[in-house]
C-alpha positions as CSV (number, residue, x, y, z in Angstrom):
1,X,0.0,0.0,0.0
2,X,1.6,3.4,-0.8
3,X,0.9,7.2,0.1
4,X,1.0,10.5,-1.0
5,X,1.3,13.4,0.8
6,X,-0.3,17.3,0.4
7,X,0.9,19.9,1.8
8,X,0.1,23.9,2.1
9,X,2.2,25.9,4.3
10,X,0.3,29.1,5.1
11,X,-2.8,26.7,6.1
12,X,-0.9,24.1,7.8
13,X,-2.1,21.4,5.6
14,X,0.0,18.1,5.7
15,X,-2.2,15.2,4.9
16,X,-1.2,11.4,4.4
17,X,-3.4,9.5,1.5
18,X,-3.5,6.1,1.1
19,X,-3.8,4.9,-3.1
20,X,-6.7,3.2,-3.8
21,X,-4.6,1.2,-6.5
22,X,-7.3,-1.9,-6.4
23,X,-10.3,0.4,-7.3
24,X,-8.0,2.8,-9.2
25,X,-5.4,1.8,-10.5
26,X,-4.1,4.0,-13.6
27,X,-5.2,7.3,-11.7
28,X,-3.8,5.7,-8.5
29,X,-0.5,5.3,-11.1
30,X,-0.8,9.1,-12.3
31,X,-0.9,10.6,-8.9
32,X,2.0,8.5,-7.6
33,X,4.3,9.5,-10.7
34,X,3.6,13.0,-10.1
35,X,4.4,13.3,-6.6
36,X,7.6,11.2,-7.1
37,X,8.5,14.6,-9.2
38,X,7.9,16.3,-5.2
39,X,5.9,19.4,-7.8
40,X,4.1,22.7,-6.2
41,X,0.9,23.8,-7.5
42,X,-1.5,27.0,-7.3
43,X,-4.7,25.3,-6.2
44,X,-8.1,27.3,-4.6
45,X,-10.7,26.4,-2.0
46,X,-13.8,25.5,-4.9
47,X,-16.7,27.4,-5.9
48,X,-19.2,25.1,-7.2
49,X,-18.2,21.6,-5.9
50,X,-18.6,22.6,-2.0
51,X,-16.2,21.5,1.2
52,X,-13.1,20.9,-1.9
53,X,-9.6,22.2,-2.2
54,X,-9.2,22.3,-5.7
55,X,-5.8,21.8,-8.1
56,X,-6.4,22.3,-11.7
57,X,-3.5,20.9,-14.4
58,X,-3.1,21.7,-18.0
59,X,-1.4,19.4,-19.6
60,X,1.3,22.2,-20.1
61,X,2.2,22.3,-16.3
62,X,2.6,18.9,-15.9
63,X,5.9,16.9,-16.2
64,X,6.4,14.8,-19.2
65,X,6.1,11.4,-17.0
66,X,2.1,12.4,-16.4
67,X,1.4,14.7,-19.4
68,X,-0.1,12.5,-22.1
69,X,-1.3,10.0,-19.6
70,X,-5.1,9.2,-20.7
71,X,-7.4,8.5,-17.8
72,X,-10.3,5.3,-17.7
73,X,-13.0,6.3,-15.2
74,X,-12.7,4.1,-12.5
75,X,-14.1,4.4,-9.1
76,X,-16.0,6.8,-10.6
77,X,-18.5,9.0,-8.5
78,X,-20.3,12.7,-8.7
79,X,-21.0,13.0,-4.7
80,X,-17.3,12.3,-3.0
81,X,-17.1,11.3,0.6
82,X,-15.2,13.4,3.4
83,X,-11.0,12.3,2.5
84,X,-11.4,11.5,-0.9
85,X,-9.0,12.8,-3.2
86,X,-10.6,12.6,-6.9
87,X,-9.4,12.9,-10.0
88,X,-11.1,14.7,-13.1
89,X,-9.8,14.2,-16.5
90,X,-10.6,15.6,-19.7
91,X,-9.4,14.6,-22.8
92,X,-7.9,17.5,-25.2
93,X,-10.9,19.7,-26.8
94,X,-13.1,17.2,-25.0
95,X,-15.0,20.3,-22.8
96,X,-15.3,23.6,-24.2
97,X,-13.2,26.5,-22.8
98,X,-10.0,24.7,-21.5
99,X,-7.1,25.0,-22.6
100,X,-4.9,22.8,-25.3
101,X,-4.2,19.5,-24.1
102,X,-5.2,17.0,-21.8
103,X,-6.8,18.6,-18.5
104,X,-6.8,17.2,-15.1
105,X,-8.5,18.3,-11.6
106,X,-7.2,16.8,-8.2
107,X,-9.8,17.7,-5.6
108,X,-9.1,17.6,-2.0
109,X,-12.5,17.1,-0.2
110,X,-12.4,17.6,3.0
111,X,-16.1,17.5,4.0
112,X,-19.5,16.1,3.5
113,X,-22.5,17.5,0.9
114,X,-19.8,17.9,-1.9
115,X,-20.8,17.2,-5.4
116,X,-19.3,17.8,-8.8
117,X,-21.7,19.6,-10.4
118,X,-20.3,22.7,-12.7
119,X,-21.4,25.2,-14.7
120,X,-21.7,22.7,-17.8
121,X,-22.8,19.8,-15.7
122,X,-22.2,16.7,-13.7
123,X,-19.0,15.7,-14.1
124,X,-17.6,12.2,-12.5
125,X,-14.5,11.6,-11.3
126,X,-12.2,8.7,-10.4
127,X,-11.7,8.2,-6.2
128,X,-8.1,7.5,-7.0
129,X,-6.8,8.0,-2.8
130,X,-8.7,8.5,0.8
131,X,-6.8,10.7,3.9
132,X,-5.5,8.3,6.4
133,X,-8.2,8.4,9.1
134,X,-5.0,9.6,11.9
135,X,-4.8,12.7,9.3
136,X,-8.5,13.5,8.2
137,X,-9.6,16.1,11.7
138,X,-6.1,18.4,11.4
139,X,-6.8,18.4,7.2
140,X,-10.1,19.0,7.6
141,X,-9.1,21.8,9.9
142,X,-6.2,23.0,7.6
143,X,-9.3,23.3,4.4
144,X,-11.2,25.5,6.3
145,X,-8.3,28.0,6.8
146,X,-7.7,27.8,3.0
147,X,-11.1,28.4,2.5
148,X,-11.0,32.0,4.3
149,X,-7.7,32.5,2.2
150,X,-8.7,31.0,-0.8
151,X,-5.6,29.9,-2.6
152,X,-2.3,28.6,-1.7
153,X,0.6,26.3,-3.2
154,X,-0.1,22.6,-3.3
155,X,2.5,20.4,-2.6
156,X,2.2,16.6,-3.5
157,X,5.5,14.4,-2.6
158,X,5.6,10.4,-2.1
159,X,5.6,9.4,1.7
């Protein structure tokens, strides 16, 4: 079983997630590449999805290893559960308005009542890793800060 880590300095958020690499196991794959690159990210508290820290990724700002990865839904779901982390993808010119290139969205959510319902729709996305239960209160503490602030710098490392 392996983990990731977040982490936001100003709200104190340092949050262990276990890989759901069973249930998901190519977005399980892309999220564990990525933080072996140890990358920093702009990411904002959400505006439509609800108790979500949101990290956005063109394919542009992404390192080559995860770039051109292509994304199955698996573990699919619109209404995420309190630790999930969940990843969006959207395949180049697939949704109207982003950018060139294959898009991806790792959501922090950090409470209950979310739901991934935007402007253009419901959109599902794969449950690719859960907070370790030991880490979930002190995240879910950290989120609320970042809320009041409203973005920060992601960081995602391999624990």
């Amino acid at each position: 079983m392996r983990h990731i880590r977040f982490r936001e300095i100003e709200s104190g958020l340092s949050v262990r997630c276990e890989l759901l690499e069973d249930n998901a196991p190519e977005s399980a794959r892309f999220l564990w590449t990525l933080a072996g690159e140890t990358p920093q990210f702009d990411a904002i508290h959400a505006m439509w999805t609800g108790p979500e820290i949101s990290c956005p990724l063109t394919a542009s700002a992404l390192p080559q290893s995860v770039r051109d990865m292509v994304l199955p839904e698996e573990n699919a779901t619109s209404f995420p559960d309190a630790g999930d982390i969940v990843l969006a993808f959207a395949a180049d010119r697939s949704l109207k308005g982003l950018p060139p290139g294959n898009f991806f969205d790792i959501g922090l959510f950090y409470g209950p009542g979310a739901r991934l319902l935007m402007p253009f729709g419901w959109l599902r996305g794969n449950v690719a890793a859960r907070m370790v239960k030991e880490d979930l209160a002190a995240a879910q503490e950290a989120c609320k800060v970042w809320r009041s602030k409203g973005a920060g710098t992601l960081v995602i490392e391999q624990v």
